[in-house]
PAMARDO-172619 format. One record per residue (C-alpha): x, y, z. Coordinates in steps of 0.1 Angstrom, whole numbers, padded with zeros to 4 digits, always signed. Example, Ala and Ser with C-alpha at 12.3 -4.5 7.8 and 13.67 -1.06 7.14 Angstrom:
+0123-0045+0078/+0137-0011+0071/
END
This chain:
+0100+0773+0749/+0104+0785+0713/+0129+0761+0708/+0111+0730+0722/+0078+0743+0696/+0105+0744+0662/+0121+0713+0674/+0082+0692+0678/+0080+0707+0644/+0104+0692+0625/+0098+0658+0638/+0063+0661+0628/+0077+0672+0591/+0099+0643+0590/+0073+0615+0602/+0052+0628+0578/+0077+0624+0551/+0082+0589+0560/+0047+0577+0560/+0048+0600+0529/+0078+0578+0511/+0064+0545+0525/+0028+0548+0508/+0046+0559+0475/+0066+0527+0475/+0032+0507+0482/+0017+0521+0451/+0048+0517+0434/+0053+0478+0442/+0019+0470+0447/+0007+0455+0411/+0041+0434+0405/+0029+0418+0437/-0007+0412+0429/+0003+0398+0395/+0030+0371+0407/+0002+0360+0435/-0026+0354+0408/-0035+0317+0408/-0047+0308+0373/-0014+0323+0355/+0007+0299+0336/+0041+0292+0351/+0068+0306+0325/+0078+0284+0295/+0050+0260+0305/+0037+0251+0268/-0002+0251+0258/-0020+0217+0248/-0027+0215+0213/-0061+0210+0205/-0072+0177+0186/-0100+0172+0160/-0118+0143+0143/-0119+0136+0105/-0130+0102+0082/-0113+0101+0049/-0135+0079+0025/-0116+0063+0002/-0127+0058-0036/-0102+0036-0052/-0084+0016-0027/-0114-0008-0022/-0087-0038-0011/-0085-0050+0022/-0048-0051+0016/-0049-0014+0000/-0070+0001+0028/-0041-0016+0056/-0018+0001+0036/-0028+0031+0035/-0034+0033+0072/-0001+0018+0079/+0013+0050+0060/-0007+0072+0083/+0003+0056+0114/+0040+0059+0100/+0041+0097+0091/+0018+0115+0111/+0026+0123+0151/+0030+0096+0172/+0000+0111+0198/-0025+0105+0159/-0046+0079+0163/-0057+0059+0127/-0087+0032+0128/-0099+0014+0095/-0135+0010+0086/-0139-0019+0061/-0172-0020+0054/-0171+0018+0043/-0138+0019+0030/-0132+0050+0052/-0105+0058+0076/-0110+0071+0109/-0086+0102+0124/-0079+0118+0154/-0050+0144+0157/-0036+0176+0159/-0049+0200+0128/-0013+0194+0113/-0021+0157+0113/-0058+0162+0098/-0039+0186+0069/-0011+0159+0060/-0036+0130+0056/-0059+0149+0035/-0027+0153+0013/-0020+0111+0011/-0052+0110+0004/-0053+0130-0023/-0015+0111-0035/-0027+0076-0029/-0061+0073-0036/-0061+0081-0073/-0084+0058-0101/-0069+0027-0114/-0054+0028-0148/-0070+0002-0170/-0044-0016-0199/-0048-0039-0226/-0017-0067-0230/-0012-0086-0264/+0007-0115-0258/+0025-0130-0293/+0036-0162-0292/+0055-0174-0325/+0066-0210-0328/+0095-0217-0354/+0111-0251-0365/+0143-0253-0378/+0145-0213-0376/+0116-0213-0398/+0083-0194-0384/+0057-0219-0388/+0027-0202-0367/+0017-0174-0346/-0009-0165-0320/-0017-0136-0306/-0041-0135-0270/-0053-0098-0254/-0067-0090-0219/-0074-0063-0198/-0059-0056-0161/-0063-0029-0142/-0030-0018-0118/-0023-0035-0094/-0048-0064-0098/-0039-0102-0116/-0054-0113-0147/-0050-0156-0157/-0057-0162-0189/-0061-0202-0195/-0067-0219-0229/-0065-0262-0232/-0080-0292-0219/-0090-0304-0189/-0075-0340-0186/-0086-0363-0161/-0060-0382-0142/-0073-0414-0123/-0054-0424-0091/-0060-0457-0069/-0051-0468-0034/-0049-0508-0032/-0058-0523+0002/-0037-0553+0012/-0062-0569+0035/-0092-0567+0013/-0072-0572-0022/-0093-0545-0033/-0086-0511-0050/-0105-0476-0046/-0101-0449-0075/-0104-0415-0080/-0107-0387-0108/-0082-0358-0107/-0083-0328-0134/-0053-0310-0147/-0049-0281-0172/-0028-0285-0202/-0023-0260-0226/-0015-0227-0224/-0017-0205-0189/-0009-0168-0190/-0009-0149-0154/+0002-0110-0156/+0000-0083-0130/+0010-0047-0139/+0017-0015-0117/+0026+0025-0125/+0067+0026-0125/+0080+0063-0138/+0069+0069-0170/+0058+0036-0181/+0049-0002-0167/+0058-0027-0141/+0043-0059-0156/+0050-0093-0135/+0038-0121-0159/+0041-0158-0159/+0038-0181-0194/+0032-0220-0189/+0026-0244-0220/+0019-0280-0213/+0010-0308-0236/+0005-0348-0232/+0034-0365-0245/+0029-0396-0264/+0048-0419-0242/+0035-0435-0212/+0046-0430-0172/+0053-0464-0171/+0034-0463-0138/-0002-0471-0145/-0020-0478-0178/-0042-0447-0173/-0012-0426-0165/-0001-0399-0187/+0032-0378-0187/+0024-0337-0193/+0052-0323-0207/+0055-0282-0193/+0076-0253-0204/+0073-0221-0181/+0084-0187-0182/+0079-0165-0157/+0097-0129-0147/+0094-0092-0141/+0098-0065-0168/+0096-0028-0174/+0069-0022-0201/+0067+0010-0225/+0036+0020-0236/+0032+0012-0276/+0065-0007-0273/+0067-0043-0277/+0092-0064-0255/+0103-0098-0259/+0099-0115-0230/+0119-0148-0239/+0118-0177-0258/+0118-0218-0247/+0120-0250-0266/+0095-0270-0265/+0100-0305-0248/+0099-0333-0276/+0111-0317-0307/+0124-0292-0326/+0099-0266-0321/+0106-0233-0304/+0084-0206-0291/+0090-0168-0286/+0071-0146-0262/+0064-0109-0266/+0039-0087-0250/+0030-0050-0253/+0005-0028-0237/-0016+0002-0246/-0036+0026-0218/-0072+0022-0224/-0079+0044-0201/
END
């Protein structure tokens, strides 16, 4: 009987060891469960959106259609592709939605390309010789800003008279056409390194003596052009070129320099 009583014992010890061991292991493994079976957790390596914002840029100097499409080409080009750029004409302002990143860089190109316009003063110096000999010289000035074009015209304003003859009526219709002779100037500058970029154009026309041979009230314009692009230092003069003009001996020299005004 004693025996049966130790042995009833013992099993009771050992069955409450087990459920002993098996609760410990519960507690144990219990919160790596819970947290692999919570719902809103991010799977691993799953990357976050990144949050957008909205900006306008309001731009001061580049007032130009051309300028503003330019300037929101360069966004489109260096920002993230997800950035989206508008243009607003009328309020010379650019729209921007993007990534914080995107809003920081094109506060930066704004700040690099919207920047006042310089303002310069050209002298143009035309000298006419004959025979080598300087016989005259004339000097014009103007002002252009960068990257706009200045003309610059001084002559006449000749009228040219053309007619169409109709062969069933044996009559004749006429009409008054104007063209400038003289001297035409066109010059357009823009910021290169440390000095100018100045893309200029010099036409001289005059009315020859001699008739067309075409009409009575036809005249033949005689025209010398020049016309190139040129790297301009401030305070320097450069010559240009020099042409012969048509009918003579005569020659003319062209020579330009320019001074910041401001």
């Amino acid at each position: 009987m004693r025996l049966n009583v130790e042995e009833t014992g013992k099993r009771w010890i050992n069955a409450v060891l087990m459920l002993a061991g098996i609760a410990l292991a519960l507690m144990l493994f219990a919160p790596g469960a819970g947290a692999q079976s919570q719902p809103g957790d991010n799977k691993a390596g799953e990357p976050k959106p990144t949050p957008e914002t909205y900006l306008t840029l309001y731009l001061t100097n580049l007032t130009q259609q051309s300028e503003i499409n330019d300037f929101q080409t360069a966004l489109r080009n260096v920002l993230s592709p997800k950035a989206r750029v508008y243009a607003m004409m009328p309020e010379n302002a650019i729209t921007l939605r993007g990534t914080p990143e995107d809003i920081q860089l094109a506060q930066k190109i704004l700040l690099d390309l919207d920047k006042a316009m310089s303002i310069y003063r050209l002298t143009y110096t035309i000298a006419e010789s004959d025979g080598g000999k300087r016989v005259g010289t004339r000097r014009f000035a103007m002002v252009v800003a960068t990257g706009q074009k200045v003309d610059f015209k001084q002559g006449s304003h000749v009228p040219l008279v053309t007619g169409v003859a109709d062969a069933t009526t044996s009559k004749s219709s006429s009409q008054v056409q104007y063209v400038d002779v003289g001297l035409q100037i066109e010059a357009t500058v823009d910021r290169y390194e440390d000095g100018l970029r100045l893309h200029t154009k010099v036409e001289q026309s005059s009315l020859a003596e001699e008739k067309s041979g075409v009409g009575p009230q036809d005249p033949v314009i005689r025209q010398s052009m020049l016309e190139g692009t040129s790297t301009l230092e401030l305070g320097k003069p450069l010559l240009l070129g020099s042409f012969d003009l048509p009918g003579g001996t005569r020659k003319q020299e062209v020579e330009v320099v320019a001074e910041l005004i401001r």
